[in-house]
C-alpha positions as CSV (number, residue, x, y, z in Angstrom):
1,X,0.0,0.0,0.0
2,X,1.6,3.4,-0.9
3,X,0.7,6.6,0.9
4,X,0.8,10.0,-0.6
5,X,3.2,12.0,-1.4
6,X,4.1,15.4,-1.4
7,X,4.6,16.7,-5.0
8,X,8.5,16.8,-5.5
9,X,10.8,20.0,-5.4
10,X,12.7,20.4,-8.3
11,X,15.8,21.3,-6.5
12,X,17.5,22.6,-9.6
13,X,14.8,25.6,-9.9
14,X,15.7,28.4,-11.2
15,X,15.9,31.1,-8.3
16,X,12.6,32.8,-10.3
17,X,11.0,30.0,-10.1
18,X,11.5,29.4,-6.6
19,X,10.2,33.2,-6.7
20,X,7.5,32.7,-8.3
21,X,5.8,29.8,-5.9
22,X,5.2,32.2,-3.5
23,X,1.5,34.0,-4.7
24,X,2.3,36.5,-1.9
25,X,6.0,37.4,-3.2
26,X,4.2,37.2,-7.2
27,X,0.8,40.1,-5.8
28,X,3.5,42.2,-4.3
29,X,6.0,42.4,-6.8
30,X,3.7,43.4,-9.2
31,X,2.2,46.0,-6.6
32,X,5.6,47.5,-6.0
33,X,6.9,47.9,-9.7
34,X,3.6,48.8,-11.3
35,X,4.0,52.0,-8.6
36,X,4.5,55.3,-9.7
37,X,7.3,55.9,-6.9
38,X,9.2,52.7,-7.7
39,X,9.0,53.7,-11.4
40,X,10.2,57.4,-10.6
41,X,13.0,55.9,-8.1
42,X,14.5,53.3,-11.2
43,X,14.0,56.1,-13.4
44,X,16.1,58.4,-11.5
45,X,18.6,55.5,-9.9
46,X,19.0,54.6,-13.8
47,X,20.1,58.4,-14.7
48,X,22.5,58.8,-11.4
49,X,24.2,55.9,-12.2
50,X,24.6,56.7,-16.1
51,X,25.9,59.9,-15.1
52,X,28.0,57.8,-12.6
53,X,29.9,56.0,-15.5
54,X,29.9,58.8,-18.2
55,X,32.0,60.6,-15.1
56,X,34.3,58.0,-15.9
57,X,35.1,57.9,-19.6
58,X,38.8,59.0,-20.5
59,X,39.0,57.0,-23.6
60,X,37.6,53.9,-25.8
61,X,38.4,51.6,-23.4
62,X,36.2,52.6,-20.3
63,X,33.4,54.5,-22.7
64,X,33.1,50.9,-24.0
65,X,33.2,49.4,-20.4
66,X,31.0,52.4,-19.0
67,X,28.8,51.3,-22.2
68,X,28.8,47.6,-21.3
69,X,27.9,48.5,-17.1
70,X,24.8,50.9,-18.1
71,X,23.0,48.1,-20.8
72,X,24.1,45.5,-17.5
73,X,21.9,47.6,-15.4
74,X,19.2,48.1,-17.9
75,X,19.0,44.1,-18.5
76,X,18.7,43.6,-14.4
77,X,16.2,46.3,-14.2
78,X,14.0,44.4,-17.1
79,X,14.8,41.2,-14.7
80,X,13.4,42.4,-12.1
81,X,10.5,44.3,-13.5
82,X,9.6,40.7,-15.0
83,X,10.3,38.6,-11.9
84,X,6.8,37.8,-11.1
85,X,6.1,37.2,-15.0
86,X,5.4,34.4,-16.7
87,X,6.7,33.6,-20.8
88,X,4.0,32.5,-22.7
89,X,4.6,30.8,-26.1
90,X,2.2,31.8,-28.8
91,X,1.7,28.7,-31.1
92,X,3.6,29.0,-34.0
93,X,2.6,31.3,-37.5
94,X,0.2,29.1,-39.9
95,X,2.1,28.5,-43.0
96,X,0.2,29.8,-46.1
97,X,0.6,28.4,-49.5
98,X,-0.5,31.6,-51.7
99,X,-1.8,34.4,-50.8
100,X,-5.2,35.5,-51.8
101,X,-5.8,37.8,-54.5
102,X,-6.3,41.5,-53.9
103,X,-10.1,42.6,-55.4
């Protein structure tokens, strides 16, 4: 006779997924970024800190690294704004033959 069992852990998840099985962590997330004061703070955190690194250019070599830290901090901003998010695939495009004549 087997007895039930809890439904097992994948304990290679991904840490948003682990994020994401909390409803309470998904509600608030979405509460906090869909703000107006935590879009106005990222807004202005975003222009300190691209000031922050322009402060730094002298030449190629740290424009392009000051280049390479400011799309860093745009792609963990877009991270976090879709932490509580979900991907959802659209089913693939039909594939048509001809197309129909115009009138």
């Amino acid at each position: 006779m087997s007895t039930p069992t809890e439904p097992q852990r994948n304990i290679n998840a991904s840490p948003k997924s682990r994020f994401m099985e909390s409803n309470n962590n998904l509600s608030a997330h979405r509460k906090m970024v869909d703000s107006s004061e935590f879009q106005r703070a990222e807004d202005f955190a975003m222009r300190q800190y691209t000031a922050e690194q322009m402060l730094r250019v002298s030449d190629g070599n740290t424009a392009a690294s000051a280049g390479l830290k400011i799309l860093g901090a745009h792609e963990f901003m877009q991270t976090f704004r879709l932490l509580s998010e979900t991907v959802r695939v659209q089913a693939s495009p039909k594939i048509v033959d001809h197309l129909p004549e115009p009138n």
